[in-house]
Structure formats: structure tokens, C-alpha cells
N, C-alpha and C positions, 0 to 999 in steps of 0.2 A: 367422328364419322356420323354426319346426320342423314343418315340413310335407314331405308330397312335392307336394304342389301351389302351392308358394309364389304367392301376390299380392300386387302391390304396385299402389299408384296413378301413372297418371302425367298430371304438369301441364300442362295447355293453355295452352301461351304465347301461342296468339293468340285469348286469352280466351275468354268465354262467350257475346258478341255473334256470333262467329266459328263456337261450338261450340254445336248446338240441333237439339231436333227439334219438330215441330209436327202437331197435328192442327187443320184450317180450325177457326175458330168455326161458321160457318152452314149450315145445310142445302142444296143450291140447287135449283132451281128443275126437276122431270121433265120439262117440256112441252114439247115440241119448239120452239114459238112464241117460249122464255124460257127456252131451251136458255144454258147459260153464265154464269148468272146468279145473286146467292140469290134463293129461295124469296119469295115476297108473299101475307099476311103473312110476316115475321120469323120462322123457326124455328132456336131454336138446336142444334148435335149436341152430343149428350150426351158423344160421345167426346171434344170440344174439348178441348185444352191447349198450352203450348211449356213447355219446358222445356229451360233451358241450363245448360251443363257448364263445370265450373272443373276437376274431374279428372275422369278416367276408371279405373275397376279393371283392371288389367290381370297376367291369368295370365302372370308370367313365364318359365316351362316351354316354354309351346303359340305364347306372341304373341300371344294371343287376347282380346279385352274383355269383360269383363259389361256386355252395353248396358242392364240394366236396373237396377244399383247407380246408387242416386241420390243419396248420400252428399254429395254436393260439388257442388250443382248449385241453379239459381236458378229456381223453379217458378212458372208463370204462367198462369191455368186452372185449371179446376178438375182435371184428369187428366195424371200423370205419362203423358211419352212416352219412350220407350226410345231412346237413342242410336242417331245414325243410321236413324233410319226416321222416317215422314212418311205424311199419308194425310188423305181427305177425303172430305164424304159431299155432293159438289159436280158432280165429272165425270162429267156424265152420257154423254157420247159423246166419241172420241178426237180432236174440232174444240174441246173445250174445253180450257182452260188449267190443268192439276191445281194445287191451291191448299194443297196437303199440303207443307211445305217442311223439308226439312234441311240442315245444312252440318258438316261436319267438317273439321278444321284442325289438322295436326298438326306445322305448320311450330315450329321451333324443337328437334322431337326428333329421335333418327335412325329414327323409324318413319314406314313407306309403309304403305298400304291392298294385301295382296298380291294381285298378279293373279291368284289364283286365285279372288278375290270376287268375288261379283253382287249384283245385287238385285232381290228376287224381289215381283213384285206380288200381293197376294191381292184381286181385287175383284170388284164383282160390277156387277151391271146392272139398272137402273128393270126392274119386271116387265112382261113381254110384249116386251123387245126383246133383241136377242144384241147390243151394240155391246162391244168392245171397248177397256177404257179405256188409260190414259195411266199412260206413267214416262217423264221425264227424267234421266238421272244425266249429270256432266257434270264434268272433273277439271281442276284449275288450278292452274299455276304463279305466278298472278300477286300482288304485291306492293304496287302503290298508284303512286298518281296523285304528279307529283313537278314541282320547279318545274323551268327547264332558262333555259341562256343558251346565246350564244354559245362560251361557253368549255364545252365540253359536260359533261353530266352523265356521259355515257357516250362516252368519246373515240377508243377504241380501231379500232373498225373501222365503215363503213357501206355501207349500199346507200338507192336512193332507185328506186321504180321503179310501177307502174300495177300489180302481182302482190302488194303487201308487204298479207299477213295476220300475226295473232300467230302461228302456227304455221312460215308461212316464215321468219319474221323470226328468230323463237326457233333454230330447225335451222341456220338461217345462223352464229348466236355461236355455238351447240356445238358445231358443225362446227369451229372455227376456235380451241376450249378457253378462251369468255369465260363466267365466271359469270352474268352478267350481260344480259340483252337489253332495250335499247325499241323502242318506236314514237310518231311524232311527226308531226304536219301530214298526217295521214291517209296518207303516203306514203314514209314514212322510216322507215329502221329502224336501230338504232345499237346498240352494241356494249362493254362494260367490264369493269373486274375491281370495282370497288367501286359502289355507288350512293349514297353518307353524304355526298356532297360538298354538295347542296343537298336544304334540307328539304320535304317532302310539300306539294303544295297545299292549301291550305285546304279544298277538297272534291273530291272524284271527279266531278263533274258538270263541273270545269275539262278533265278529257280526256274530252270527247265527239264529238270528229270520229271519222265512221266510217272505217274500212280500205277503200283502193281496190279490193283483193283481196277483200273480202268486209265487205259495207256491216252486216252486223249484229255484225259486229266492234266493238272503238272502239282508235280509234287514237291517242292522247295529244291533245293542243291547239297551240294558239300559247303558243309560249313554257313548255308541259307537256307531259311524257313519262309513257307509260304502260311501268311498270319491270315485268318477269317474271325469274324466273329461271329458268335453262336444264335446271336438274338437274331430277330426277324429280318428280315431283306429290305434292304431301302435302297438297292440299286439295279435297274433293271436293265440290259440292252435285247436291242432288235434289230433284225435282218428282212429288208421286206422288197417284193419285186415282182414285177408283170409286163406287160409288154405292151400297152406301160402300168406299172400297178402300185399302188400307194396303201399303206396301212395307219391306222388310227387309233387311238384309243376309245373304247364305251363300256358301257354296263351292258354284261352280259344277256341282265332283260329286255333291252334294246341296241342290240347291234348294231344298227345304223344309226345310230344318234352319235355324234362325238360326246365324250365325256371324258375326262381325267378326275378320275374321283379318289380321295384322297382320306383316308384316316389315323388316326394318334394308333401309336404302336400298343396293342393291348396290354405287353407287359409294363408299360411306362408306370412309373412311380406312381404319379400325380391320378392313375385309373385302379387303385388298389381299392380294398375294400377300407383301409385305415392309411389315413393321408400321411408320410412323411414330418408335414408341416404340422406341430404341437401349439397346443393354447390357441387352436380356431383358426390358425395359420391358412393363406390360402394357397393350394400347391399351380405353383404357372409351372406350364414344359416350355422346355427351354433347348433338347436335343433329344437324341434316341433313347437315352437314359438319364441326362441330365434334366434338374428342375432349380425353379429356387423359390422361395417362400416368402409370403407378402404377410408382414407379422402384425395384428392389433397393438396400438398403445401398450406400452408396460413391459413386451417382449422384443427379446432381437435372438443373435444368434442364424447359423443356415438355416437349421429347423424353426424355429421360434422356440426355440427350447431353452432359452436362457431370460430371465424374467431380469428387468432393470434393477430389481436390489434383491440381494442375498437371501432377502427372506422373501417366504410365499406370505403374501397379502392375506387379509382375512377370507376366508371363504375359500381358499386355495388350497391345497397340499401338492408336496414334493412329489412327484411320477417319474420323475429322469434324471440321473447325474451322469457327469459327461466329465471331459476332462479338455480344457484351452491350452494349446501350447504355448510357453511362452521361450522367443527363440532366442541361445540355439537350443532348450530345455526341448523334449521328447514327450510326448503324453505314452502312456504304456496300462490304460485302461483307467476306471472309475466303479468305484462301486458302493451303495449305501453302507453304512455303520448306523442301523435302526433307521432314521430319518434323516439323518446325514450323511449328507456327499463326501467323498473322501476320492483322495486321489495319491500316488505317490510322486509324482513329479506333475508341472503346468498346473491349471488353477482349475478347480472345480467348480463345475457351473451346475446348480441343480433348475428343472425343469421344474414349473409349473402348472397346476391344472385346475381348472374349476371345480369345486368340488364339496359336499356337504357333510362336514366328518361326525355329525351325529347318525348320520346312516354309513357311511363310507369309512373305512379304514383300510390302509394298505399295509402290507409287509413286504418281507425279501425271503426267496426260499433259495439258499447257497447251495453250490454243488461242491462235492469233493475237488480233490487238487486233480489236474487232467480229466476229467468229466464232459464227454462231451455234448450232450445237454442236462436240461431241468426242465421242470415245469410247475406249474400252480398248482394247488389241489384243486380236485372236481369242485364246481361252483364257483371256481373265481375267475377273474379274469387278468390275463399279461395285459402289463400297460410297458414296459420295460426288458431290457433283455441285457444289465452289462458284461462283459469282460474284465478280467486281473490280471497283468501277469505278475508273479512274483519273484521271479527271476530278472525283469524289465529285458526280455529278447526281444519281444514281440510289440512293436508299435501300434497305437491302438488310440483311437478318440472316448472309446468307450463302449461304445454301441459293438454288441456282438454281431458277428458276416452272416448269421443264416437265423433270424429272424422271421417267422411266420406270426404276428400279433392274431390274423385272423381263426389260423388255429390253436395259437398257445401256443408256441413251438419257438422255444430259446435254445441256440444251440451255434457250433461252430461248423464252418465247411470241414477247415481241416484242423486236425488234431495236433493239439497244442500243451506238452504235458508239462507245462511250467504255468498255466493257468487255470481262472477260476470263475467255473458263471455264475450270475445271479439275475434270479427271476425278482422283478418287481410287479407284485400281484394287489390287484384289488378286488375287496369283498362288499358286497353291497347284503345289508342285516338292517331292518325295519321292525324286527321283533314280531314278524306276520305270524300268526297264527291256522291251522285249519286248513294248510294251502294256499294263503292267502300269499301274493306277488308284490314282491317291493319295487315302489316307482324308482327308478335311477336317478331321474333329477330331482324330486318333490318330497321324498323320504317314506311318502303315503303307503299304506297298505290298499293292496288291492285283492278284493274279496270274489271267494267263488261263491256260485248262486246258494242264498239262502244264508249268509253270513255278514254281518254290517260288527261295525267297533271300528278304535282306532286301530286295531291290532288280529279285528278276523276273530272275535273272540265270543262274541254271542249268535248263536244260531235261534234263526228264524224259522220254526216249527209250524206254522199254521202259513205265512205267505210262499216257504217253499214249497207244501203236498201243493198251495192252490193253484202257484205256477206250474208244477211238474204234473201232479195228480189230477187236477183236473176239480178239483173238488174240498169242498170247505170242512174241514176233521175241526176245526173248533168252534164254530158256527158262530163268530163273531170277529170282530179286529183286535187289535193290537195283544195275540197270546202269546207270547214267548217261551222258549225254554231255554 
């Protein structure tokens, strides 16, 4: 792209049924008496069309969409409508239903809708009256209607209670780090990391019990769960209407500007403070939570966490072992033996890292058998977090589920008492002296005022009073102590 304003398109995974804007077909009806209604005769608006989206343009500079490229898109009516907006020459007063509809759906990328949007209504009013009309905008997590048994779809945690709406329900799993939320029997709500174990119902009309929390809710069925996920919203629809009146998307610092302004989901991998991607790897998003890793020479693996030969290269030490299945063999965790990878089943892959082992050394600090976490001791730092199980129940690559590198926090979601963690910690030791600060990459000692050596070790008596004090105590240069 030899531009400064590069575009590219990007694909709408959950199609064009999902991804549309509409202007109503029919005029409706002014008269107060036949308020809500079309029009008698039939009149049709001129403005009428839908129009659905397979791509969208997207400025990749700004994060911003061309809502009116129609390049890739399935036109129905006689009038292209601009993505994400909607409108209709129908509401006549705010007791009616706007019949203007959109939906946008950007599930499967790592783009949110940013909170800095709005959507800005332009409409107007039957002449002779001030009514004020209608916008709905409304944002959802939700995923689809799912069959469920006993053996549950979603196993991990529940509540059952007379309060359970999708909103509580949903706060409840994230609160507690499950991907995953349903609701069932109008009054259940359940909890997982996957939802692929049983297939979709045949229709969404099978979850239509309502929530006891909130009856215009729908709360899954007998024997159906209604599946959301807990992370951030990437599907929004809207309801927009006037007489005739259109809505749009902008930034709420300018309302009347169009905009469709678009950002990576905060919690995305590849936006951590400690990348994913190991040995310099470059982390690309790829979907909401998915990424994948563009590895330097010498490494592969998803992470880059697997270096082309068994051994770490000079200058390198071990940071990660992992465990490769090899099929129909099971991986069931990894865990070091001093500086070796070890694995009970599939092949042990150890990670490498750049790194200077006359300053740097790492260990492993084990936990007990069921322990559910560990940690480094004060001053060092997790580079590592594996899993064991030693009973092989538990399938596992290695890498332990609840992972905080940026605070040191190795540990498991759920509790797992047939295994065992282990922290892989690094210490960085320079032999500093006096307070003196070890460089991480250079090995160097770095010295607080008034202290020079390799090691912080000699203090300067006469040039620190002269920088601090103001004033010359040895009334010559170079006097040491």
C-alpha cells in the first residue's frame, strides 16, 4: 500500500444476515387515530432499501470505516444504505416502534465499536407538531441458542436465583475469569471455558423463557441455553425513525460529523503489557481473542516458544517448556527438572530467550501437589508459569489458565488436585553494591550519586558534598574515600 492513508477491507465473519442497514419500505400513517401504522392507501418511501455487508473498508491508520463503500455487499431495494445507519419515514411520535433497522457484527475480528461513538438521529416531525422521535441502539455479547443436558454445557460455576438477568449472569462468569456465560430455565445461570461440546438448536425460538430478573429478557429453555460471552461487545443493533428521520454513527465530540470509529478490544492478547509471542515474536490480532505470532529466524512454534534445535544457543537460556502432542498421544502439562524440559507424554519443547547468564540466572519454585498457585520470591521476576498433572486427567500444553506475568501471579482458574505448578523465575545480580541498580540487558552496575566502580563500590567524598553541599570540604580534586 503505497499511500499515507493505507485501506484495507475487513471480513465479516458473522456474515451479511448479521451485517445490514435498512431504510422501512412504507410511509406510515400522520393521523393521530392510525398513529404507528403504514399509511391507507399503500405509499411507498422513495428512500426504501437494505443493504448487507460481506466487507467493510477500513482506514487502517485512523480504525475508521467507509460506511458508504459498497464494494462487497448484497443490495436489496432500490437505495444503497450506508453501514450502520437506519431510518424511516414511519415514526411518527416517540409511542411508535422506529422500523429503520441496523446490525453490526464484528465478532470474529479483534475490532470493538469505540466508546467514543454515538449515534446521532436527524429527523423531523408530521407538520404542525414538535413530537420528538425514536433511536434504540443496543450492544451484545450474545452468541445463540444451544442444546444442553445434564452433563452441562457450561460446567464450571452456577448460580440459580429470582434476580438472574443476562447482565447479572454475564458479571457473575467474568467476575470469576469464565469466557463463557448462560442462562437456562428462566432462572439459572451457568458458567464455562468452551461452549463447542453440544450443537446450536435448531431455532432461537427453543430459548424463549423469559428472565425472572427481567421478563423482556429470554433466558434459554428446557433442556436450551442461551450462550453470551463475557468479553467486550462487538455486536451492536439499532432502531432509528422520524418522519422521516435517519440515524448515523459519530464521535461524540462531534455529533454531526459521520464517523464509524473502531478499536482493538482492550483485553486482546497482542495489547498486554508482556506479549504472548516469546523470543521477540511479533504478536498480529487475528479475532476477538485470537492472535498469532510472526517468529524471528531460529524460533517457531504458536508462541515462538520453540527455538529450531533442542538446545538454547549461546547467549540464550531456557524460559519455557511446553509440551507438543504427538497424535493420538495427549500432552498433560510440562514442567522443568533444573533446566530441563521434561514432559510425561508428546515431546517437550523448551523456550528460549535472549539472555546474559553471568548477570542472569533462573530457577523454578514448585508448589505442592493441588496448590493453587506460587510465586517468585520478592525481587525476581515470572517469566513462566507451567502445569503437571500427575495423575494425566487433566489435558494441558503446559502453560498454566490464569497467568498474570505482569504481576507474578502463576496460578490455576480451577482447582485441580492431581496437579502441580511451577514458577519459572528470573533474577537479575550484578554484584552492585551501595544501592547500586543492575542494567538488565548490559550486566553494568548502576550507581547512586556519589558512587563510581564496577560494582558501586567506591564512594566519592569530596565530588558528592560539592554537588549536594554546595561547597568544596577538600579544597582540591580528585580526594576519595
Amino acid at each position: 500500500m503505497a499511500t499515507s492513508i493505507p485501506k484495507e477491507y475487513l471480513t465479516l465473519r458473522a456474515g451479511p444476515s448479521n451485517n445490514y442497514a435498512s431504510v422501512y419500505d412504507n410511509i406510515g400513517s400522520s393521523s393521530v387515530v392510525s398513529a404507528c401504522s403504514d399509511a391507507r392507501p399503500r405509499q411507498l418511501n422513495p428512500e426504501r432499501g437494505r443493504t448487507e455487508y460481506k466487507k467493510v473498508r477500513l482506514n487502517v491508520t485512523q480504525l475508521s470505516v467507509s460506511i458508504t463503500d459498497q464494494r462487497f455487499t448484497i443490495q436489496r431495494g432500490p437505495n444503497a444504505i450506508p453501514y450502520a445507519t437506519a431510518g424511516d419515514h414511519f415514526t411518527v411520535s416517540p409511542q411508535c416502534i422506529p422500523m429503520g433497522t441496523f446490525k453490526l457484527d464484528l465478532t470474529g475480528s479483534p475490532f470493538v465499536v469505540s466508546q467514543e461513538t454515538q449515534w446521532t438521529l436527524n429527523a423531523s416531525s408530521p407538520p404542525g407538531t414538535s413530537q420528538k422521535q425514536s433511536i434504540f441502539i443496543t450492544n451484545s455479547t450474545y452468541i445463540g441458542c444451544f442444546m444442553d443436558t445434564d452433563e452441562r454445557l457450561l460446567p464450571s460455576a452456577n448460580f440459580t436465583g429470582d434476580y438472574v438477568t443476562v447482565e447479572s449472569c454475564v458479571k457473575f462468569c467474568n467476575s470469576r475469569g469464565f469466557p463463557f456465560a448462560g442462562m437456562q430455565n428462566s432462572s439459572q445461570c451457568f458458567c464455562g471455558d468452551s461452549h463447542d461440546r453440544y450443537p446450536r438448536a435448531e431455532s432461537e425460538a427453543e430459548c424463549n423463557l423469559p428472565c425472572v430478573g427481567n421478563a423482556k429478557e429470554k433466558c434459554g429453555g428446557v433442556g436450551r441455553i442461551s450462550v453470551y460471552d463475557t468479553g467486550y461487545p462487538q455486536a451492536i443493533q439499532g432502531l432509528c425513525g422520524g418522519f422521516p428521520g435517519r440515524c448515523y454513527p459519530a464521535l461524540k465530540a462531534k455529533p454531526d460529523q459521520t464517523r464509524l470509529q473502531l478499536t482493538l478490544i482492550p483485553s486482546h492478547p497482542c495489547l498486554q503489557p508482556l506479549s504472548p509471542c516469546k523470543n521477540e515474536g511479533q504478536c498480529e490480532a487475528v479475532g476477538g481473542r485470537a492472535y498469532r505470532c510472526r517468529c524471528f529466524e531460529g524460533f517457531s512454534g504458536f508462541n515462538c516458544e520453540v527455538p529450531n534445535s533442542l538446545v538454547c544457543p549461546p547467549q540464550y537460556q531456557p524460559e519455557t517448556c511446553a509440551c507438543d502432542p504427538v497424535s493420538p498421544v495427549q500432552c498433560f502439562g510440562a514442567k522443568f527438572i533444573g533446566d530441563i524440559c521434561q514432559t510425561k507424554s508428546g515431546i517437550a519443547k523448551v523456550g528460549c530467550a535472549p539472555s546474559n547468564s553471568s548477570h542472569v540466572s533462573l530457577f523454578n519454585v514448585d508448589g505442592s501437589l493441588g496448590q493453587q498457585s506460587v510465586s517468585c520470591t520478592p525481587g525476581t521476576k515470572l517469566v513462566w508459569c507451567s502445569v503437571w498433572d500427575n495423575d494425566r486427567v487433566r489435558p494441558s500444553w503446559g502453560e498454566a489458565d490464569n497467568v498474570r506475568y505482569s504481576s507474578g501471579l502463576c496460578a490455576l482458574h480451577h482447582q485441580c488436585l492431581t496437579c502441580t505448578l511451577q514458577a519459572r523465575c528470573k533474577k537479575y545480580d550484578c554484584g552492585c553494591k551501595n544501592g547500586g541498580r543492575c542494567h538488565k540487558i548490559t550486566g553494568e552496575c548502576i550507581c547512586k550519586d556519589g558512587y563510581y566502580g564496577t560494582q558501586c563500590e567506591t564512594f566519592d567524598y569530596c565530588s558528592f558534598y560539592e554537588n549536594e553541599m554546595g561547597y568544596l570540604p577538600c579544597y582540591g580534586a580528585g580526594n576519595h574515600l
